[in-house]
C-alpha positions in Angstrom: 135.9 74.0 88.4 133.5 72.9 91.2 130.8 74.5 89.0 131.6 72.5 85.8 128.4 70.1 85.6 128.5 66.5 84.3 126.3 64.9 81.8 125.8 60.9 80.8 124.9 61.0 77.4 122.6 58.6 76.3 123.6 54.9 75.7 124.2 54.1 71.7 124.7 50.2 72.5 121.8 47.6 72.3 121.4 46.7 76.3 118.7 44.3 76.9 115.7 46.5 78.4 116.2 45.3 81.7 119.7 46.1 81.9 118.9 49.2 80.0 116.4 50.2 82.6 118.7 49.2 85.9 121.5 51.1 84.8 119.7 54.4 84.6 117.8 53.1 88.2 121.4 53.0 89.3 122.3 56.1 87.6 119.7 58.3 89.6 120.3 56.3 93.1 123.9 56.5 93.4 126.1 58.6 90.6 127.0 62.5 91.0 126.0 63.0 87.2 123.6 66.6 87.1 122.2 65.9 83.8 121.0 62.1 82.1 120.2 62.2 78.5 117.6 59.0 77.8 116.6 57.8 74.4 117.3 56.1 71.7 119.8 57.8 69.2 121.2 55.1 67.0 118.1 53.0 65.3 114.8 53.6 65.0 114.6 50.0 65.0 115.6 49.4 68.7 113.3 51.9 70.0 109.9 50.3 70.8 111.9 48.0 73.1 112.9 50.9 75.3 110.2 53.6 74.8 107.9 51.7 77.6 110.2 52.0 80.1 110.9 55.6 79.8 108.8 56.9 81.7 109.7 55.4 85.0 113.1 55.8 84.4 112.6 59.6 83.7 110.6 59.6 87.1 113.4 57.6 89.1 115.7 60.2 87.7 114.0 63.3 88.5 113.1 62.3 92.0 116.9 62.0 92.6 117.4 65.5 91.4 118.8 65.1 87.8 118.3 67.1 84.9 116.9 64.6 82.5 116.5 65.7 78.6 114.8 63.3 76.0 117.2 62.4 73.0 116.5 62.0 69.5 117.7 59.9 66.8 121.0 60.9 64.9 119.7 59.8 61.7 115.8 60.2 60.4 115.4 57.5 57.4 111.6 57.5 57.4 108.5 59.2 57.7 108.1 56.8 61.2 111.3 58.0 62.4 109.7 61.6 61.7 107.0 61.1 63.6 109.2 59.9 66.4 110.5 63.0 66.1 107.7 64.9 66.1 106.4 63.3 68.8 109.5 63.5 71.3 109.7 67.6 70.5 106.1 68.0 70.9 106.5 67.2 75.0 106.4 70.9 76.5 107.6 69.5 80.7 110.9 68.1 79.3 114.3 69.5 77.5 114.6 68.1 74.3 118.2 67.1 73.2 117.9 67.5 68.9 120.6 64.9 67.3 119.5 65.7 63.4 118.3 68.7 61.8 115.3 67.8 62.0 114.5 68.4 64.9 115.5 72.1 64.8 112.3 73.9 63.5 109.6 71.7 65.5 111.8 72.8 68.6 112.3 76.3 67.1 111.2 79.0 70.6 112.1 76.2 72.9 114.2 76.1 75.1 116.5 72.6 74.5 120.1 71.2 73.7 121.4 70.3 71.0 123.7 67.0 70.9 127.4 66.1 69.5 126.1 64.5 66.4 125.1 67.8 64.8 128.3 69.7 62.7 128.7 73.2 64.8 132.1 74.7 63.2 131.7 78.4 63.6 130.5 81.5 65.4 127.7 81.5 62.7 125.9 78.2 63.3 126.2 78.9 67.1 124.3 82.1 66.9 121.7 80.7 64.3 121.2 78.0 66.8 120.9 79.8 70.4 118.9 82.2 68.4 116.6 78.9 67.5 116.1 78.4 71.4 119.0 76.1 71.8 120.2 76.9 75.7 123.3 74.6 75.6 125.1 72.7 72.3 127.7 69.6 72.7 130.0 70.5 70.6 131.5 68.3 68.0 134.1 65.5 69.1 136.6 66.3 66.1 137.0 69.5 67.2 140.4 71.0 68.6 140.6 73.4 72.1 141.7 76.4 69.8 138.1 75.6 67.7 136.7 75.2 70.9 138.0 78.3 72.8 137.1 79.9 69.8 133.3 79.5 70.0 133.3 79.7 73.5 134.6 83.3 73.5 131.4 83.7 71.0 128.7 81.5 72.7 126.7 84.6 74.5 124.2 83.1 76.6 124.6 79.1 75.4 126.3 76.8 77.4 128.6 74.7 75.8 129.6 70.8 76.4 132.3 68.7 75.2 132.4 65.1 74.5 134.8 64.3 77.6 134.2 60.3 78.3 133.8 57.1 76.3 133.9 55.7 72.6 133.8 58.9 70.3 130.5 58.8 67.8 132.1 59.0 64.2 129.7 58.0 61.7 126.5 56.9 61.3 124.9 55.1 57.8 121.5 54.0 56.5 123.4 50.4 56.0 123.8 48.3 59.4 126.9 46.9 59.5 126.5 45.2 62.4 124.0 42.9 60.5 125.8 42.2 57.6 128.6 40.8 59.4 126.5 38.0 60.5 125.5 37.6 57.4 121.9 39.5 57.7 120.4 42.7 55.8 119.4 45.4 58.1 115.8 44.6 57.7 116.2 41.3 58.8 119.0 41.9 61.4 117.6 39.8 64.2 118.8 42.8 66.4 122.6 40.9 66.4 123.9 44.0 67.5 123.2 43.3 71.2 125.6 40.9 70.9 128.0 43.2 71.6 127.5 45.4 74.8 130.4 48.1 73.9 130.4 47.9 69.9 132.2 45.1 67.7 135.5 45.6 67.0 136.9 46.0 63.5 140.4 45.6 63.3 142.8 46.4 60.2 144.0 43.6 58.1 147.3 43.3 60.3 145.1 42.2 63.0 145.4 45.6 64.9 142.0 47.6 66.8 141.1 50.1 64.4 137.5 51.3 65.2 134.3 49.9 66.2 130.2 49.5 65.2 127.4 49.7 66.9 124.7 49.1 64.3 124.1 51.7 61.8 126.8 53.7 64.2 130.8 53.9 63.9 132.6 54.3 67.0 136.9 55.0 67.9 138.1 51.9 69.4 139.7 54.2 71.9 137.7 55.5 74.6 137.9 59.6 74.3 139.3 60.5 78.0 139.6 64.7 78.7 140.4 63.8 82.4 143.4 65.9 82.5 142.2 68.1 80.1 139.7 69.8 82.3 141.3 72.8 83.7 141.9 74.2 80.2 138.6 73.2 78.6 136.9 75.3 81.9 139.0 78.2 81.1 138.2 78.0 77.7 134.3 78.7 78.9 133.3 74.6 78.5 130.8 74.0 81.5 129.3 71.0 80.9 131.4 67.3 80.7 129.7 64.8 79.1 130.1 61.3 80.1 129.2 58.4 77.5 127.7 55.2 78.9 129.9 52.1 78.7 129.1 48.5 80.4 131.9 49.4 83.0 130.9 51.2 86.5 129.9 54.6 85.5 128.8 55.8 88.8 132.5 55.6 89.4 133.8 56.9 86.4 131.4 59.9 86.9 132.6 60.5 90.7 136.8 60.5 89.0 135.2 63.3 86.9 133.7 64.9 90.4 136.5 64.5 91.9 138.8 65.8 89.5 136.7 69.3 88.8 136.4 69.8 93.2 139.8 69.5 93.6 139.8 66.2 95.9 142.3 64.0 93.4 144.2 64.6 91.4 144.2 63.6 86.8 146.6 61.1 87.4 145.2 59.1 90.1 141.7 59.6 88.3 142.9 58.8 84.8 144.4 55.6 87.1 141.0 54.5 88.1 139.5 54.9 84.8 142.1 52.5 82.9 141.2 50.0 85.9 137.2 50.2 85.4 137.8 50.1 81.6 140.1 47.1 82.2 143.2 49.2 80.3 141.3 50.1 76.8 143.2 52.5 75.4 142.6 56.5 75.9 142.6 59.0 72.9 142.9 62.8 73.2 144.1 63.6 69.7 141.4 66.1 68.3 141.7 68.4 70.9 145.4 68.6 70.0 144.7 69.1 66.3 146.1 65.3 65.9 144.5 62.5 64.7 141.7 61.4 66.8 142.9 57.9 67.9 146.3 59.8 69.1 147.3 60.2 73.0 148.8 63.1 73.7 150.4 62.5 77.5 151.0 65.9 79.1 152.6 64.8 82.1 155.3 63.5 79.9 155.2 66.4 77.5 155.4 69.0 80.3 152.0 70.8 79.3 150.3 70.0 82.8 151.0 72.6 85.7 
């Protein structure tokens, strides 16, 4: 698996900019990551606070040898989000990641990625969109590893990429949730969604964890964790890991990852000193195993780790 490349997604939460900006300084200077998605993907509303600073950031991160690709919103509500769009795909010395539909025929004969958010179910969709220029596609997070091994025994030339770290994406409206529970309208949301530097919790009305939002954007309240799942998503053909961004040490959740696909640890002692830097949030597996998402399936217990 020492081939296996790992990517940090971009961050959905609403970081201050200067947080924003360090952790991707930190990112480049210190993590084992090979590819660093930047951008905005949530709302188009947070955007002008961090579209200044991308550029140094993409410079910091390409001096320290990353791959960086340029994001795009998940969601295109207006003709200013289009132009966003239109703008971002229009940059010919960067790989594009394409988050909506949208994106697909301004980007059509270029090379460029396309990101979890878009629905890829079958052999047909993956062809249509490698055709389109697409040179690697993250698949879905709801998918299982037999849907998985499936399209990767179809994906030609494409690389593929699972969602293998962090809060899984689920849903994302034109209504900001976030906003209304402080009492606000989206337009007038006072940007309350920085509040809360992983997502705000919703909980069931028995009090338990249930999911949580980020804005416009519904997240699990479990954090997705494929750390012992590896070995079988690289012999299903999955070469890229992608890592989601969490206000937790990512340099060393990325080098458990490292270590895990060279062989130096073990998916115990790594999925050990990922509870720690997540301070024991709960881990969820249960797509991959056909199960609901929010399930844990342990396969040390169940025997189905060699």
């Amino acid at each position: 698996m020492k081939n296996s490349k790992l990517t940090l997604g971009p961050v959905m939460f609403n970081w201050k900019p200067e947080e924003w900006r360090d952790f991707y300084f930190r990112m480049a200077d210190e993590s084992c990551v090979d590819t660093v998605c930047v951008g905005e993907v949530v709302c188009s509303k947070r955007e002008p606070f961090f579209t200044p600073l991308i550029p140094e950031i993409v410079e910091r991160l390409q001096q320290s040898g990353k791959e960086v690709v340029l994001s795009t919103l998940a969601l295109i509500m207006s003709k200013r989000d289009m132009t966003t769009v239109r703008d971002i795909t229009a940059m010919d010395d960067i790989l594009i990641e394409a988050n909506d539909v949208s994106a697909l025929s301004l980007l059509k004969g270029k090379p460029h990625v396309i990101g979890p958010f878009a629905n890829i179910y079958n052999e047909g969709t993956l062809g249509f969109l490698s055709r389109n220029g697409a040179t690697r596609i993250a698949l879905p997070v709801e998918l299982s590893l037999e849907s998985i091994s499936s399209l990767a025994a179809n994906r030609g030339d494409v690389e593929l990429e699972v969602f293998a770290y962090g809060r899984l994406p689920l849903a994302i409206s034109a209504r900001c949730y976030h906003a209304r529970s402080h009492g606000l309208t989206k337009d007038s949301c006072l940007y309350v969604c920085d509040k809360d530097v992983d997502g705000m919790d919703v909980d069931t009305l028995d009090g338990d964890p249930f999911l949580v939002v980020n804005g416009l954007q519904t997240l699990s309240y479990n954090c997705n964790n494929f750390i012992h799942e590896l070995p079988k998503l690289a012999a299903a053909g999955i070469s890229h890991f992608r890592l989601s961004p969490h206000s937790w040490d990512m340099v060393k959740v990325a080098q458990a990852f490292r270590d895990v696909l060279d062989g130096k640890i073990d998916a115990q002692e790594a999925d050990d000193i990922l509870d720690d830097l997540s301070d024991g949030m709960p881990s969820s597996n249960g797509y991959l195993y056909g199960r609901e998402g929010m399930q844990y399936t342990d396969q040390i217990a169940s025997g189905d780790v060699e």
